[in-house]
N, C-alpha and C positions, 0 to 999 in steps of 0.2 A: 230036663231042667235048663242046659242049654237052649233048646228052642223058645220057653216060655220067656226066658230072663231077654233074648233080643223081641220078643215079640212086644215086653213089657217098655222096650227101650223107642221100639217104632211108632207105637200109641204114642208116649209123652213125644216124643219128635212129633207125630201128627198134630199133637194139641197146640206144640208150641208154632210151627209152621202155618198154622189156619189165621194167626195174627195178621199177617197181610198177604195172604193168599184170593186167588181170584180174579177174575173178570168178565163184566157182563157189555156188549156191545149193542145196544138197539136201534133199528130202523123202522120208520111207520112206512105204511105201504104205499104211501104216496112220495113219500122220497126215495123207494126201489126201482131199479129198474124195470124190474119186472110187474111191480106190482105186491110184489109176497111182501109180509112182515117178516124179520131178520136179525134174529136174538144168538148172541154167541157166548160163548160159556170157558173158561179154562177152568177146571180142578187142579188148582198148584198148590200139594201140599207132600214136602217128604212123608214116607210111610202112606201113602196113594195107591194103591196098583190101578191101573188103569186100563178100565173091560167096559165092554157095552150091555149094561143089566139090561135084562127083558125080563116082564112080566107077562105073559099068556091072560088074557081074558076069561074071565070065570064065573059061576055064578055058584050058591052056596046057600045053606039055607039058615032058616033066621035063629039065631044066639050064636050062630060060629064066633068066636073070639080070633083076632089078630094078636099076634107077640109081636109086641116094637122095641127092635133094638136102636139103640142110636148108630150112626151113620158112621162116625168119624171111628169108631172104638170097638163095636158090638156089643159094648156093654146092655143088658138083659135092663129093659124101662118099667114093663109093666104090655097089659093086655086089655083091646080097645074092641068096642064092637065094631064084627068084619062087614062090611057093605053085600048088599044081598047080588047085587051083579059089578065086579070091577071091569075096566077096559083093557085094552093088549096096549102095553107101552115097551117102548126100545129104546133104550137111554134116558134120555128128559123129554119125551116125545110119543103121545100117547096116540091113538087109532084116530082120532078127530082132528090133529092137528095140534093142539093145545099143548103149547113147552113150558117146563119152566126152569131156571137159573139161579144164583142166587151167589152173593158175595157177603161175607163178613165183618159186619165192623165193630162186635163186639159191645161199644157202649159203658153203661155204667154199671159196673162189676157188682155193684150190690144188689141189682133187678135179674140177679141170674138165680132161678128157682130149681133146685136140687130136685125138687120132688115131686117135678111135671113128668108123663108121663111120653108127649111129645117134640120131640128136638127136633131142628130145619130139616135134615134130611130125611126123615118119615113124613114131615107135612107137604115134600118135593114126590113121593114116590105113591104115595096114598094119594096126594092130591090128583096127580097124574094120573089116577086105575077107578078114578071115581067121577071124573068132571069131563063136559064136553063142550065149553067154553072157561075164556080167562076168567069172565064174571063169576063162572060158579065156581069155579077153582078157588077163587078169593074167598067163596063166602064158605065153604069145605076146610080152607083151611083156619081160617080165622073160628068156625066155630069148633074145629078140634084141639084149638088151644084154649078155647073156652072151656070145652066142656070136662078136658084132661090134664090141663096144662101144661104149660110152654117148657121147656128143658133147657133150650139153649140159650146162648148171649143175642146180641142183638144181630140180628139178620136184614138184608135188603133181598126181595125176591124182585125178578123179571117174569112177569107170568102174560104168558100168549097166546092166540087163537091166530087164523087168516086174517081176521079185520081189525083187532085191538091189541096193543101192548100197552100193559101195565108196570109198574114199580110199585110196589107193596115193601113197608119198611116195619119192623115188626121188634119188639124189646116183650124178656116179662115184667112181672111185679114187684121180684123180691122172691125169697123162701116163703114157700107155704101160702103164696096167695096167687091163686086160680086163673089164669088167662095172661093178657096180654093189653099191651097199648098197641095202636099200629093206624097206619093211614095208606090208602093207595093212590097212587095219582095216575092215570091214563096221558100216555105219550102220546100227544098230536099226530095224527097221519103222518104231516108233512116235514116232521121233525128226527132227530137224532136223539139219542141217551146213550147213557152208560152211568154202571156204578162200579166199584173197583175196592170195597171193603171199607169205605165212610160212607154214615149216611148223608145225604144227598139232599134230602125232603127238607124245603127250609118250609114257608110259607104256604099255605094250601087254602084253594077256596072250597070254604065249608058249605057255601051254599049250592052249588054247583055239584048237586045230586047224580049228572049224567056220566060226570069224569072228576069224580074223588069220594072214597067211600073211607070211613075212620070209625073207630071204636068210640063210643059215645061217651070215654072219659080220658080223652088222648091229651087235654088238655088240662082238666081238673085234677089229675092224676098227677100232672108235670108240677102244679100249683102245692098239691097234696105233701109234697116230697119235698118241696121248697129248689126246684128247677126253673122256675116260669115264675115271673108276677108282674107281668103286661098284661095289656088289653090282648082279647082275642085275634083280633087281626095283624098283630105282630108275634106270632105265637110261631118257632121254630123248630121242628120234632127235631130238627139235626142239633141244634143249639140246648138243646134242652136234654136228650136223650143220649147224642154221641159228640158233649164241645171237642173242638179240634184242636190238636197238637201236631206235633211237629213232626211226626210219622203219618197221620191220620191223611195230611198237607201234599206231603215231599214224595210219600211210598204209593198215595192209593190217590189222591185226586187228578196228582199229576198224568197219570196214566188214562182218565177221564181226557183231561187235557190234551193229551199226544192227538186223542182220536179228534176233539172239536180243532185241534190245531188242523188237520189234517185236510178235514173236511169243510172247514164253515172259512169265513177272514176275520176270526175272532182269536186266533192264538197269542198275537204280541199283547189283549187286548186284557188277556186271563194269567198271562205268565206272572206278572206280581203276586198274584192271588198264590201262587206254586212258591215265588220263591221267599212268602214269606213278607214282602215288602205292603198288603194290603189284606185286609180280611175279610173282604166283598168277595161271596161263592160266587163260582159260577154258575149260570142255569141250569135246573134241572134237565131240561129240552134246547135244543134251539134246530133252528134250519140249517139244514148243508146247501152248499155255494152249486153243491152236483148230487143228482140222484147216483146211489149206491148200490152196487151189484152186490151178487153173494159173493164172488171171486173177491172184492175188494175189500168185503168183512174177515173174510180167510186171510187175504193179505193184512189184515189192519192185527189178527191177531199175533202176528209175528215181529211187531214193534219191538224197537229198543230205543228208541227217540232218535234215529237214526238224522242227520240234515238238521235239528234243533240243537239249540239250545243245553239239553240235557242228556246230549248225543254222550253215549258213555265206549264207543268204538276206536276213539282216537288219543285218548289220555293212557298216561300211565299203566294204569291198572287192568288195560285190553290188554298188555303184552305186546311180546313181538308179531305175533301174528294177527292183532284187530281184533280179538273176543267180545263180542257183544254182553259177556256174560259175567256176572259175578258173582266170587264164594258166599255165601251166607256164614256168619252172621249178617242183618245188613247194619248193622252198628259198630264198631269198635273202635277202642281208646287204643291214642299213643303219648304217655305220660299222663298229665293228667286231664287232657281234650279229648275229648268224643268229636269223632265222624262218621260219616254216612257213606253207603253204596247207592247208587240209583236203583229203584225198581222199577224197570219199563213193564209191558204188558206180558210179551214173551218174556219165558223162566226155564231155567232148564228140571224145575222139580214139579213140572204138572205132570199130573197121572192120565189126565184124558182131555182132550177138548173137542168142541163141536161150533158149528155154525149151522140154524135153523131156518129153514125157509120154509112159510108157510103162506096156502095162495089159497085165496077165494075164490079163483075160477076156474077151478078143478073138484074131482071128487075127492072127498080124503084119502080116499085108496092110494091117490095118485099123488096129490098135491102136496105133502107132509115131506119133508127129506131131511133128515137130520146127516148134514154132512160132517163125519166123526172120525178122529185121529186121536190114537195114541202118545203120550209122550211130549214133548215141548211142540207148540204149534209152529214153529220156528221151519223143526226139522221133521215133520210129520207130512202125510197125505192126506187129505179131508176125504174119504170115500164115501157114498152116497147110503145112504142106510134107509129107504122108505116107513114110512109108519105104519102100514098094516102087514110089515116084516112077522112070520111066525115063529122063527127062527133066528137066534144070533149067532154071526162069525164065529166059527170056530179061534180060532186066531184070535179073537177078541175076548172070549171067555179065560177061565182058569184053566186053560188045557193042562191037561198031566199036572196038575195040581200046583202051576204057575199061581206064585203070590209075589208080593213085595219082597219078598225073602227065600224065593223059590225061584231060578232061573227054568227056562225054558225054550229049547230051539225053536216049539212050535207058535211060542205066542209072540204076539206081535207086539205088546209090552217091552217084553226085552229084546224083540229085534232092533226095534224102532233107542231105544237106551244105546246098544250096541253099540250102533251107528254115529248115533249121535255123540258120544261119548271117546269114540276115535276123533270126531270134529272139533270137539270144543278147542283142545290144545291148539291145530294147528290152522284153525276158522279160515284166514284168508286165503290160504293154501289150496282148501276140501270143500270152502262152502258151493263153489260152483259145481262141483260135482252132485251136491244135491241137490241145487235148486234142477238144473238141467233133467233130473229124473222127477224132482218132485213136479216142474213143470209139467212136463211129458206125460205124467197119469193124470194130473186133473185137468189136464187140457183135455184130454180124452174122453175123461168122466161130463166135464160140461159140453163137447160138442156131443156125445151119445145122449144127452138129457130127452130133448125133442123125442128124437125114434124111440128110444125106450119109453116112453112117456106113450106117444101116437101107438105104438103096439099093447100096450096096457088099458088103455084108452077103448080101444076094439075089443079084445077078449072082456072089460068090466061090460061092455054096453049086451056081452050073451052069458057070463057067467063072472062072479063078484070072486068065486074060490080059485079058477081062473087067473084071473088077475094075479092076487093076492100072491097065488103060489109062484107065477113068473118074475112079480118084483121082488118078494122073496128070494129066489135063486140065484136074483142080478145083484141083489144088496149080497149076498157070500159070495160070489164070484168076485166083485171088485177087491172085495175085503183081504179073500185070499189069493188074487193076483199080486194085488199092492204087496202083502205081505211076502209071497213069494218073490218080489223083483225087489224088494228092500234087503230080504239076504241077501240075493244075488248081488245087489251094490255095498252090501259088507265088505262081502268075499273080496270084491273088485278094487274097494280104497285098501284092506289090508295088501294086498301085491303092487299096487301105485307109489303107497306111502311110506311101506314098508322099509323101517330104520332110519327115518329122516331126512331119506330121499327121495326122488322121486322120479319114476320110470317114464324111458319113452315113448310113446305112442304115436300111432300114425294111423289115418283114416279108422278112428276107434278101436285100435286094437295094439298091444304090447309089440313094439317094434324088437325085429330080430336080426341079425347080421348074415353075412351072407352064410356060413356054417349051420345057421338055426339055432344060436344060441342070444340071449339077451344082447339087448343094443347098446348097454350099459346106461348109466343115470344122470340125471340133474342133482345135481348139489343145491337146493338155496340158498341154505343158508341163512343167515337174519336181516329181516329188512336192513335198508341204509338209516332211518333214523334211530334203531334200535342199537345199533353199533356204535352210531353216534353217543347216545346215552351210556352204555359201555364201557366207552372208556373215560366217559367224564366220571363214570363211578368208580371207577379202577384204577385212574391214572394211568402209569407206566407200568403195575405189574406186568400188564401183558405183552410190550414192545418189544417188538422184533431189533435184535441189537448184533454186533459183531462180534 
């Protein structure tokens, strides 16, 4: 009875935390470095556990029925017809290359239909085990809300192949009525996206067949409802479907913002738009000032606005030690005013994240890499996971029956919590001891890319099973090295840190005196401006007197 009543408690935290939870990063393949397209993903939602699903490729024969549950809950939806051959996918990332992502923004609470059959995370995981292009993935899922209907609230998808990224932006009807409104728009090669839980989609050309596809009543539907009654060419799914307020603004565009601040010489140019002072969105797309690596999407996903504007590292509310981080609620009243917390990109309540690279001038075997971490992207490793992987990490699955509510030494869930959660308190003290290792493995992991890559390369050109099984063995290997050198720097901050001080070291290792016993400790004790603050809140209680 105990375990149902918290499991009963983590669902509603999951529901309630999906409100501005998410984020999706895109690059077209002419602004990558390399060439790849480059889609990144956070899953920030308390009640998350955070594992890398695989589905196995299969075929089946015809009336097998599918049971879909919804995503966020398990709740039991109903049962759809199964696909006569699905494909092998590894997280968001299926055998061809094809990812997909997706952010919530929810929308207008009375188009949410009770009694669809299909919610955003079965049309993410189905969509994935059935399509081998973005294109057909768009059109998979769009006619499985047609033909089952839509369950969820309003959704933004990121859906991607080697040569196209798309945004697809998706609401349903209402109760009891069949399908969905939605529009997709194709990201420019040479440009950048992101959506971050608004939607996004203002303007869309309708005529322009090659790059934007829409439901053929995305408009008359807006008109229906009494949403829209302009002309067509001023027609806004965002304005019409999800209008903005003051979280929509502040919690989720903003974080859209950090990335074009980051990237393009457009940040002073969009900040009004953030802070409230103008209601001109920014672009769906636009160009970066520099073509973007994957390393620098990985880096981009551990933002806290860090250098801007909305840098939340150095006020109050960091503490003494800089915490990038803040409690949730992110609202709350003192008397009778209401304030906010910042949400940057990085969170400390994601359950998984990834950064996607996907290349056209490779085979799929090879070219697919969904680079995937546990845990806030912040303080996580992105290890390399391939897409015709047959096999998932152990460490990354439900080992020994690791859940949200089920600790586990072996999984890497709660390694990666662990750790991170000795950090949070005392941030500028411990953070360089993680970046120094989290460095150190993926520096590793991108200079081995090449050879592991040129070695796979050979074995596909005589045997495809071959392959398969070697990048296979190298995607668990990393997973569970990472994982094994993540406890080991557990262990290591607990004996460093241990009672809020901090031990001495010398050429890497715990200094001893001459006897063989500890060197004895640093005291830090609290920054000098926090002291400051201190005793201006304190007065003289604390003075030292005669």
């Amino acid at each position: 009875m105990k375990r149902r009543i918290i499991f009963c408690a983590v669902v509603f935290l999951t529901a309630v935390a999906n409100t501005f939870a998410c984020t999706n990063l895109i690059v077209g393949k002419n602004a990558s470095t390399d060439g790849s397209t480059i889609v990144s993903y956070s899953a920030d939602s308390y009640g998350l556990f955070g594992e890398l699903y695989h589905y196995p490729a299969a075929t089946y024969p015809k009336g097998t029925m599918l049971k879909v549950y919804e995503w966020d809950t398990g709740k039991y939806l109903g049962e759809i017809e199964q696909a006569r051959q699905t494909y092998n996918v590894n997280g968001n990332m299926n055998e061809y290359q094809v990812t997909i992502g997706e952010t919530t923004f929810g929308g207008r609470s009375e188009l949410a239909d009770s009694t669809g059959i299909i919610d955003y995370g079965s049309l993410i995981y189905i969509g994935l085990q059935r399509s081998r292009t973005a294109r057909e993935a768009i059109k998979i899922m769009t006619d499985l809300v047609q033909q089952y209907g839509y369950y969820s609230e309003g959704e933004s998808f990121t859906i991607a192949d080697p040569n196209e990224v798309w945004i697809m932006e998706m609401i349903g009807k209402g109760p009891g009525v069949r399908g969905a409104v939605w529009v997709a728009v194709r990201v420019p090669d040479d440009c950048i996206s992101a959506h971050a839980n608004q939607s996004r989609i203002h303007q869309f050309d309708m005529s322009d067949k090659e790059n934007c596809l829409y439901s053929h009543d995305v408009i008359s539907f807006a008109r229906e409802k009494g949403y829209f009654n302009g002309v067509n060419k001023d027609f806004s799914f965002a304005n019409a479907y999800a209008p903005l307020d003051f979280g929509a603004r502040r919690f989720c565009e903003a974080r859209v913002w950090s990335y074009f601040n980051k990237f393009t010489d457009h940040g002073k140019e969009y900040l009004p738009y953030i802070e409230g002072k103008t209601n001109d969105p920014m672009p769906l797309f636009i160009r970066p000032k520099q073509k973007l690596s994957v390393q620098d999407v990985k880096d981009m996903m551990r933002d806290h606005y860090e250098g801007t504007p909305l840098d939340i590292s150095n006020d109050f509310g960091a503490g003494p030690y800089k915490t990038p981080y803040r409690l949730s609620p992110l609202n709350f009243k003192v008397g009778d005013k209401e304030y906010f917390n910042e949400r940057p990109i990085s969170t400390q309540q994601s359950g998984f994240v990834f950064v996607a690279q996907m290349r056209a001038n490779k085979p799929d075997v090879i070219g697919g890499v969904l680079w995937f971490g546990v845990d806030d992207a912040n303080m996580t490793v992105f290890t390399p996971v391939y897409c015709c992987s047959t096999k998932a990490p152990l460490c990354y699955t439900r080992v020994d029956g690791a859940d949200y509510i089920t600790f586990s030494w072996n999984s890497a869930f709660w390694i990666f919590n662990w750790v991170s959660n000795m950090v949070y308190p005392r941030y500028s003290l411990m953070i360089d001891d993680i970046r120094a290792t989290q460095k150190e493995l993926e520096t590793t992991f991108n200079q081995a890319q090449d050879g592991i890559e040129e070695m796979a390369a050979k074995l596909l050109a005589k045997d495809k099973n071959a392959a398969i099984e070697f990048l296979t063995n190298y995607t668990n290997m990393t997973a569970q090295s990472t994982f094994d050198t993540w406890k080991q720097l557990g262990t290591f901050l607990i004996v460093k840190y241990n009672d809020g001080v901090v031990k001495r070291m010398k050429d890497g290792k715990f200094e001893r005196n001459s006897i063989g016993q500890p060197a004895g400790v640093i005291r830090p004790g609290y920054p000098k401006e926090f002291l400051e603050e201190y005793v201006k809140q304190t007065g003289e209680r604390y003075m030292v007197t005669e």
